[in-house]
N, C-alpha and C positions, 0 to 999 in steps of 0.2 A: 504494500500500500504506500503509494505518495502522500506526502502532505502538503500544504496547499500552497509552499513556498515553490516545493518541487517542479508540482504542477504549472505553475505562471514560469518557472525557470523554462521549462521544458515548450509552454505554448510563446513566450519569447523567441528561445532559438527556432522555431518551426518560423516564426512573422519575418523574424530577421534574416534569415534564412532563402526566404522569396522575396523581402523587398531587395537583397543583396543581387541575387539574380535578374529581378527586372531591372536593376542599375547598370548591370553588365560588370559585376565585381568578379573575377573570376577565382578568387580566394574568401573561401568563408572564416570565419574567425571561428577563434578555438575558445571557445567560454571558460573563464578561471571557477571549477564549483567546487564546492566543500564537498555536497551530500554523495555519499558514499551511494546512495539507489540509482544516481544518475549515471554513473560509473561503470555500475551492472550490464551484462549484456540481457539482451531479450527482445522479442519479438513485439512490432508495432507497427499501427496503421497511423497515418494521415489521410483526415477525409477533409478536401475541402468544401464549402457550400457559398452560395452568390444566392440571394436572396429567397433562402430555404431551399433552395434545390442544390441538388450535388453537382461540384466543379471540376471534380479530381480526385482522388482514393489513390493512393499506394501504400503497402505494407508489405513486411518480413514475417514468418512467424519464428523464425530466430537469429538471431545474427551474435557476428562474435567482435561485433566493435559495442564501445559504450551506452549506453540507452539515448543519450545525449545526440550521439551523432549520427544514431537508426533515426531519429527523429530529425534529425538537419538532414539528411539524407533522402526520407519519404517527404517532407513537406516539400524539397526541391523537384522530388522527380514526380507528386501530385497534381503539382502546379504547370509543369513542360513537358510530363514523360507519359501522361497519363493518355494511350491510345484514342480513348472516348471523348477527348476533348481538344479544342486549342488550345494553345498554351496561353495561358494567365499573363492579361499584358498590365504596366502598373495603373493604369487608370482605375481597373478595377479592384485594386490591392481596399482599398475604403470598405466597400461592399463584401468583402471576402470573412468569413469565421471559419475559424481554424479549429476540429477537433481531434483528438487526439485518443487513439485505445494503447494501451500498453495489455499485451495477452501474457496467457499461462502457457505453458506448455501444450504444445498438442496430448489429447488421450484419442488414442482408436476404440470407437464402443462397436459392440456388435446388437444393442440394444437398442432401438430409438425413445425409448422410455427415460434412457438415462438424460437427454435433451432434456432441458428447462426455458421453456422459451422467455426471453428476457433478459436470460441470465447465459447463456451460452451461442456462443458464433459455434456456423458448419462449414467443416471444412469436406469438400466431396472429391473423389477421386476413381476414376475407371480409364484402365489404358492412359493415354496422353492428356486427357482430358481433365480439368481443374478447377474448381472455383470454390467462392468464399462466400458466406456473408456475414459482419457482424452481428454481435447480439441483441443491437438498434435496430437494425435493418427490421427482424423479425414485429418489432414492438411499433415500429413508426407506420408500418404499415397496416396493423392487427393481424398479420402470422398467427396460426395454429401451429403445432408442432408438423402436419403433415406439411401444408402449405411452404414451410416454412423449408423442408427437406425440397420439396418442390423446385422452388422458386432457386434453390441453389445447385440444382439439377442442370435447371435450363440457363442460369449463370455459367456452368462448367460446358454449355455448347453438348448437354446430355437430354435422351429424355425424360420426363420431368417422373418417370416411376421408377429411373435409374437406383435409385437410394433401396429399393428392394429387389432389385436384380443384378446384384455381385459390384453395388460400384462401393468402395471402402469409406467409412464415414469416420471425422473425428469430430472431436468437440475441443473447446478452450471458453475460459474464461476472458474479458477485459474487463480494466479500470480504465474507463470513459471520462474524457473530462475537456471542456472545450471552451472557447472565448466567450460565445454566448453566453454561459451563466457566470463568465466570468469568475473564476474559484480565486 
């Protein structure tokens, strides 16, 4: 768990991050921090949003650089890298909130009961085939548990009954936390 110093540390480097980018800075800065969690490695998404709708999403579910820098890392590549979108020019940098998940580790369930919709992102996998979705996704939309295996079916470019015919399912947790509510 972050605490809420962490947090504004962490949704800083993501702002600074992309305003650095649309400046054309071609070196980001290396933040001086204390807190030993930001230090940690671990898997995380950057979602971005422009007025409630989504701008850009990138995420690891682990990496072996600092939490600090998986986060300066997705916020850059959500904002330019993200295939579904243009890249984020600064004009609209004002209009942009920045959220941030930090995950657990992946668990493979063979149960779909172990899902807790709210509380767990799916991660779905058959053949070459891949997709995600956080544990927001499920709730912003009113997701059921099946719906919810669905919709991250046809995210994985699968179809959407994949999740009960042999495609491999995981679960993880996030700590959510974003500009909007401002922590």
């Amino acid at each position: 768990m972050l605490n809420t110093v962490e947090k504004n540390a962490l949704l800083k480097i993501a702002r600074e991050a992309i305003e650095a980018r649309t400046a054309k800075k071609l070196k980001l800065l290396n933040p001086a921090l204390e807190s030993e969690a930001l230090k940690k490695d671990a898997g995380a998404f950057v979602s971005l949003h422009k007025n409630g709708r989504l701008r850009g999403c990138i995420g690891v579910f682990a990496s072996e650089e600092p939490l600090w820098k998986t986060i300066q890392n997705n916020a850059v590549a959500a904002a330019f890298q993200d295939p579904r979108f243009t890249p984020v020019e600064a004009e609209e940098l004002p209009q942009i909130d920045i959220e941030i998940s930090v995950l657990s580790p992946l668990k493979q369930i063979t149960d779909v009961n172990e899902i807790e919709v709210g509380r767990h992102g799916i991660f779905i996998m058959q053949g070459r085939n891949r997709g995600v979705l956080l544990p927001q996704v499920a709730v912003e939309y009113g997701f059921d548990r099946e719906s919810f295996l669905a919709e991250t079916c046809l995210k994985a470019d699968l179809p959407e009954d994949a999740w009960q015919n042999g495609a491999s399912i995981f679960i993880f947790d996030a700590e959510i936390f974003g500009e909007k509510e401002r922590v």
